[in-house]
C-alpha positions as CSV (number, residue, x, y, z in Angstrom):
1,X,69.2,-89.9,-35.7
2,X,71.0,-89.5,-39.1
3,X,72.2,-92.7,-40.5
4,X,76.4,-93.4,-39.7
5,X,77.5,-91.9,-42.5
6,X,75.2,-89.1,-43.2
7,X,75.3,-85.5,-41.7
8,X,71.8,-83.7,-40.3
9,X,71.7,-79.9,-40.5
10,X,69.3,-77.7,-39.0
11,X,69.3,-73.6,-39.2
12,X,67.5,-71.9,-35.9
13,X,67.5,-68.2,-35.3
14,X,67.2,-68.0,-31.6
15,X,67.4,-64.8,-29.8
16,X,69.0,-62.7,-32.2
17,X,71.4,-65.8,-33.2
18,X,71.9,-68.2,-35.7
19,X,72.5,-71.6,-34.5
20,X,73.0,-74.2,-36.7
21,X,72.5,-77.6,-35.3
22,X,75.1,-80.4,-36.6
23,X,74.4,-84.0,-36.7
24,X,76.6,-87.5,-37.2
25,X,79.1,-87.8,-39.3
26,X,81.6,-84.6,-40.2
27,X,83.8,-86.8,-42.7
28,X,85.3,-85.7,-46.2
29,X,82.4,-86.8,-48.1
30,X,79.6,-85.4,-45.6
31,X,81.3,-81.6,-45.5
32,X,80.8,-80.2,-48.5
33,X,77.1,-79.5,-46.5
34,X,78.1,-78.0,-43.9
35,X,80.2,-75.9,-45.4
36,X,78.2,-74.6,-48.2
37,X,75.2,-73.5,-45.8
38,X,78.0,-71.7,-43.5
39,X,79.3,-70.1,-46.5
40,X,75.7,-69.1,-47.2
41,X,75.0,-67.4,-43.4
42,X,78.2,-65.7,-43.5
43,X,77.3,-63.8,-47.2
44,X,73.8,-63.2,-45.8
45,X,76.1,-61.9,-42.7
46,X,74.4,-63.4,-39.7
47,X,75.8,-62.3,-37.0
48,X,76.2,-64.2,-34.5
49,X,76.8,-67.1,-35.4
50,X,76.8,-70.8,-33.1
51,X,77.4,-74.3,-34.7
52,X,76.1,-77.1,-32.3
53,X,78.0,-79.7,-32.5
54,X,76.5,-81.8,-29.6
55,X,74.8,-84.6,-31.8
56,X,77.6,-85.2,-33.7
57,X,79.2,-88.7,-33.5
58,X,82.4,-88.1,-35.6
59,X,84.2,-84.7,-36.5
60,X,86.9,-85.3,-38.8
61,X,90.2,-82.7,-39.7
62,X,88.0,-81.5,-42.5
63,X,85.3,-80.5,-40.2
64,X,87.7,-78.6,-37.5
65,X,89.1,-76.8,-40.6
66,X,85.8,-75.6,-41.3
67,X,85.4,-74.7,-38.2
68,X,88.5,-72.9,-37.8
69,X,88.3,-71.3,-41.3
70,X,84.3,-70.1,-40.3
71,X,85.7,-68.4,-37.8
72,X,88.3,-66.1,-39.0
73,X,85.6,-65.4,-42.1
74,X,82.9,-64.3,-39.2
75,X,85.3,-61.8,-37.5
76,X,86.5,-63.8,-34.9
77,X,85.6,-64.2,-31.4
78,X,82.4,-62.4,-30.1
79,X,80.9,-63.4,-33.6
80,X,81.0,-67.2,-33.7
81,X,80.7,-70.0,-31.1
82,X,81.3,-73.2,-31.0
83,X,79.7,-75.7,-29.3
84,X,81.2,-79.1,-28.5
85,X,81.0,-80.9,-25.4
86,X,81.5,-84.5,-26.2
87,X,84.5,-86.6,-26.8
88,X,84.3,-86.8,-30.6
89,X,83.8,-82.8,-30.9
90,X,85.6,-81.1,-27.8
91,X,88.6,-83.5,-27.7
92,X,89.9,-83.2,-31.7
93,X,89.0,-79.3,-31.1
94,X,90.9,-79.7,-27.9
95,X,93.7,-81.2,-29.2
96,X,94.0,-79.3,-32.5
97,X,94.5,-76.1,-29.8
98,X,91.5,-75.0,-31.9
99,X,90.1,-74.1,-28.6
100,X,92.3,-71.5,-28.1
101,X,91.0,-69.0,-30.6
102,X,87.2,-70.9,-30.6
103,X,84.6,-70.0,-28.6
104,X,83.8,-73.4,-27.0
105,X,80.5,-74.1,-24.9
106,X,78.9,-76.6,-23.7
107,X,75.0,-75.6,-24.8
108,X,73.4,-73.6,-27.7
109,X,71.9,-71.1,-25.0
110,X,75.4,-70.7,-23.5
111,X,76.7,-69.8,-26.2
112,X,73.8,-67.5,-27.6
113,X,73.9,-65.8,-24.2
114,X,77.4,-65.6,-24.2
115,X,77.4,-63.8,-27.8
116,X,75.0,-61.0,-26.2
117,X,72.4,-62.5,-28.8
């Protein structure tokens, strides 16, 4: 478990997918990580594309404009997933009406099954 202010990233290609697994802290100062390596999957052009965000304890604006900004630079919905089950992911995604345009699931296989992966 990452420290409370530090971030934990982990890249996974499962069944045809990319998931990146996110941990603790999305903050201003933790990501410039994350979005750096999703900047990097989307030139390599990994399609599809899943960020878990299940281990993460805090997801700040910056993080759901990341988000929101990794998914209009994947193509959209059938390309990138989300997911986000937990209070401190779902709800600000939730309540940002993020959700609306994100694919949201509950688990990384979900999701990759839910991509066609």
């Amino acid at each position: 478990m990452p420290a409370a202010d530090e971030l934990s990233i982990s890249v996974e290609r499962r069944s045809g997918a990319t998931v990146v697994t996110v941990g603790g802290v999305v903050d201003l100062a933790t990501s410039p990580q994350l979005e750096e390596l999703l900047t990097e999957l989307l030139e390599e052009r990994v399609n599809p594309l899943v960020v878990d965000l299940t281990a993460v304890t805090f997801l700040a604006s910056v993080g759901l404009r990341i988000l929101a900004e990794t998914h209009e630079r994947a193509g959209g919905t059938g390309k990138f997933a989300v997911v986000a089950s937990g209070p401190a992911t779902a709800r600000p995604i939730q309540l940002t009406k993020l959700d609306e345009f994100l694919a949201l699931y509950a688990s990384a296989d979900e999701a990759v099954s839910a991509l066609g992966a």
